[in-house]
N, C-alpha and C positions, 0 to 999 in steps of 0.2 A: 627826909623827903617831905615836901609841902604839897599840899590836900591839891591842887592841881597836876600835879606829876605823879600822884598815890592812883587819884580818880584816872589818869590818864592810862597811866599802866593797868588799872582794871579794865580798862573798854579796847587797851591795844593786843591787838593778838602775835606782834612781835617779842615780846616776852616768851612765847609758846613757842614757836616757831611757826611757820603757813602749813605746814604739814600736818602739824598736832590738831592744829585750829579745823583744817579738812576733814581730817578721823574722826573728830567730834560732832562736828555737823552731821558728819555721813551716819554714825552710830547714830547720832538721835532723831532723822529723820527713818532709817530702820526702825528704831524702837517705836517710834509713831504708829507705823502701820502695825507692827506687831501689838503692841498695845491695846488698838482700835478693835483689831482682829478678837482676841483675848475676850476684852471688855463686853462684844458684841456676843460672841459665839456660845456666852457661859450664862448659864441660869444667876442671878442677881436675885439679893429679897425683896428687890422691889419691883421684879418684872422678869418676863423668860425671856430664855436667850432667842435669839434668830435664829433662823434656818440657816445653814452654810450658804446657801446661794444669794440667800438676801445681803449677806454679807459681804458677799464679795461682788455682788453688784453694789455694793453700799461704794467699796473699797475702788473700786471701775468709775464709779462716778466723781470721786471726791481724786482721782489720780490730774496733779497738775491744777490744783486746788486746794486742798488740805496738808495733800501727801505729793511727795517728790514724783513723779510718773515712773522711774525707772527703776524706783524700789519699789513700789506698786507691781511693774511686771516681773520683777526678779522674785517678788512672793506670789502673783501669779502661777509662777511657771513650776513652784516650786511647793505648792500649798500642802500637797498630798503627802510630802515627805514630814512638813512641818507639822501635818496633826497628829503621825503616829510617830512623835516624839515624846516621854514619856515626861 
């Protein structure tokens, strides 16, 4: 295989198939807000965590911006189940 057709096949998502390629998007736009969530909500050694609210006005604001809007409201709607997850 020559460095054009190697390089090609890494940037084509035909290899994957468009489905795979959607999962992946999808999970890592999930993992974003979860992430952000995580990051913001927990004491750090270099600073305490946020209130819950702040947070998720942080996460309201930054929806359709940072973060996909629809997985923003699907953790919305769903926040309370996700923090008493162990």
């Amino acid at each position: 295989m020559d460095r054009e057709s190697f390089l090609q096949s890494i940037f084509s998502a035909a290899p994957l198939g468009i489905g795979v390629v959607i999962e992946r998007v999808l999970e890592a736009r999930i993992f974003a807000v979860l992430d952000v969530w995580d990051t913001l909500h927990s004491d750090r050694p270099y600073r305490q965590a946020w209130k819950r609210e702040q947070v998720l006005e942080y996460l309201r604001a930054q929806a359709g911006k940072q973060f996909d809007p629809t997985v923003v409201a699907a953790f919305l709607a769903q926040v309370q189940e996700f923090e008493q997850m162990p």
